[in-house]
C-alpha positions as CSV (number, residue, x, y, z in Angstrom):
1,X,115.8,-12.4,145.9
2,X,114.1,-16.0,146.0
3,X,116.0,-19.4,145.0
4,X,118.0,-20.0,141.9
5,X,118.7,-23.9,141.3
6,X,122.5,-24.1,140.4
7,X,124.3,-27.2,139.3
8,X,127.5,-26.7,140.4
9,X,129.8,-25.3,143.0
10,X,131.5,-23.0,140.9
11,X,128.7,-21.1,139.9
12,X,126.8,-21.4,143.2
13,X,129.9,-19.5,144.7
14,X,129.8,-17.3,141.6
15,X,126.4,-16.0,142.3
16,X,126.1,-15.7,146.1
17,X,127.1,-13.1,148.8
18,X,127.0,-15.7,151.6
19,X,127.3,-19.6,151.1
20,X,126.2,-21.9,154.1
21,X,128.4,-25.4,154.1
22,X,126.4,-28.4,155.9
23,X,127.3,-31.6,154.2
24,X,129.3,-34.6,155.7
25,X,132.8,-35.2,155.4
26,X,133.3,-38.0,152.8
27,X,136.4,-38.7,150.8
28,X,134.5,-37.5,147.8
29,X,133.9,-33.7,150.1
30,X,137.3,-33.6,151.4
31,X,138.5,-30.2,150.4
32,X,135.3,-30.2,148.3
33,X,136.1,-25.8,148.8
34,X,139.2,-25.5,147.7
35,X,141.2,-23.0,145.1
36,X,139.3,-23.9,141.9
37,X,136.0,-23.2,143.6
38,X,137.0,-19.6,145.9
39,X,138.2,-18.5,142.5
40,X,135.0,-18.2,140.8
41,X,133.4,-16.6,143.8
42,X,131.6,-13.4,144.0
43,X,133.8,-10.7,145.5
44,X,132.7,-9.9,148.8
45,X,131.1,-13.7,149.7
46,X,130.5,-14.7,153.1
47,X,131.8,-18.3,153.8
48,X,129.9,-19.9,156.9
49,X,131.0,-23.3,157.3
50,X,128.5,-25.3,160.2
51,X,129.2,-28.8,158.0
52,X,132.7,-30.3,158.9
53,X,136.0,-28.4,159.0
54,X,137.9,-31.2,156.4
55,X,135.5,-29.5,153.5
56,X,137.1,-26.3,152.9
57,X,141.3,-26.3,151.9
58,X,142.5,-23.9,154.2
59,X,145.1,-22.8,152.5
60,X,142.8,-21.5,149.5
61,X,140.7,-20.2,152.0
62,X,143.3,-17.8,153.5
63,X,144.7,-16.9,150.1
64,X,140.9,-16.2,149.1
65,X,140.5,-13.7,152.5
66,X,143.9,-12.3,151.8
67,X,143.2,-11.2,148.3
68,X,139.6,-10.0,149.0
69,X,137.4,-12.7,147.4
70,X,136.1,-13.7,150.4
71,X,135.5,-10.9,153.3
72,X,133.9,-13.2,156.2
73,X,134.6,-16.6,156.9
74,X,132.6,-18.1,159.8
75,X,133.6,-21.3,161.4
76,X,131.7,-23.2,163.7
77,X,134.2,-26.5,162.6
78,X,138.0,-26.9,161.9
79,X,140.3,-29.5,160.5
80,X,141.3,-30.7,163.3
81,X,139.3,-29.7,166.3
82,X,140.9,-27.8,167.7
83,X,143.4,-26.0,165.4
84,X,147.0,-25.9,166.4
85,X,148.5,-23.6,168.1
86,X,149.7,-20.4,166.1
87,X,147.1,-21.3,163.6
88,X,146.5,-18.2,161.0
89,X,142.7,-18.5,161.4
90,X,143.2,-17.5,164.9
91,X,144.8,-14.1,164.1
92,X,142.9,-13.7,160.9
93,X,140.8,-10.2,161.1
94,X,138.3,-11.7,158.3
95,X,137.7,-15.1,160.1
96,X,135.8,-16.1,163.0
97,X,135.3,-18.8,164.6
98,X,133.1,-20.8,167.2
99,X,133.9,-23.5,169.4
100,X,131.3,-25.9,167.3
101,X,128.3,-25.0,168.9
102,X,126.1,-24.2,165.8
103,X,124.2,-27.3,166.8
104,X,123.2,-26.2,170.1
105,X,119.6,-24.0,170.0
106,X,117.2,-24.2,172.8
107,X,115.6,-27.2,171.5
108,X,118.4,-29.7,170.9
109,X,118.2,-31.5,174.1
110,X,114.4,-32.0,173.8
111,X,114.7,-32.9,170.6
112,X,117.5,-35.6,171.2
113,X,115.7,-36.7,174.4
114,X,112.5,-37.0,172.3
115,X,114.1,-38.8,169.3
116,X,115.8,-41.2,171.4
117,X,112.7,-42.2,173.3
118,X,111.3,-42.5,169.5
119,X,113.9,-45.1,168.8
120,X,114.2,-46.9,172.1
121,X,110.3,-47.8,171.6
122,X,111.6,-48.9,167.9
123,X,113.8,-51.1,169.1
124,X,111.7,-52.7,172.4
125,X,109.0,-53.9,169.5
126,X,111.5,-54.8,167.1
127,X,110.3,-51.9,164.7
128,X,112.9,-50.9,162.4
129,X,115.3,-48.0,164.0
130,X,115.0,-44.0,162.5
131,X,118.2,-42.6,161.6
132,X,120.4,-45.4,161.1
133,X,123.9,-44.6,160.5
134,X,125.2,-45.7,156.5
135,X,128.9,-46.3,157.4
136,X,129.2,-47.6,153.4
137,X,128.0,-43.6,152.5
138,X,130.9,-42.6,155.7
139,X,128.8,-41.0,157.9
């Protein structure tokens, strides 16, 4: 119960039952969760990616589900979007997955609408915009 501060992947997924992903996808997070990092988890963890579908190698994913390291995998994203045709996730009775909607609550379009007003304003009195994309940091 309560937080634990970990430094690194490996044991993050060594101590948890279910791990949330919701980071960008960068080169440097491309396949950030692959074999190295599902060995070391805790038997029985919960994989719940809501991030970007190009952070988790498949592949070690499946074999992870297969031999029982990982029991649930949640997907709200894939790489790509959408999977082919045949894909195993699709058949997979430890995977499910979402048409990418974990972004949509009850309050998202007021919130955008609001947001965007915020930054139209900005812009109209030459104020400095909020939430300017960093294309260097790719994304």
């Amino acid at each position: 119960p309560g937080v634990e501060r970990v430094a690194d992947l490996k044991t993050l997924f060594a101590r948890s039952d279910h791990v949330v992903l919701a980071a960008p996808a960068t080169p440097e997070t491309r396949k950030l969760i692959g074999r190295d990092v599902l060995a070391a988890a805790k038997p029985g963890l919960h994989l719940i990616n809501i991030a970007r579908g190009a952070l988790i190698d498949d592949d070690a994913l499946l074999e992870a589900l297969d031999d029982g390291r990982v029991t649930r995998a949640s997907l709200d994203v894939t790489h790509p979007e959408p999977l082919g045709e045949g894909h195993p996730f699709y058949s997979h009775p430890k995977v499910r997955l979402s048409p990418h909607t974990s972004v949509h609550t009850p309050d998202t379009r007021i919130n955008l609408a609001t947001r965007f007003a915020e930054n139209l304003a900005r812009f109209r009195s030459g104020a400095p915009l909020a939430d300017v994309v960093d294309l260097s940091r790719g994304y």
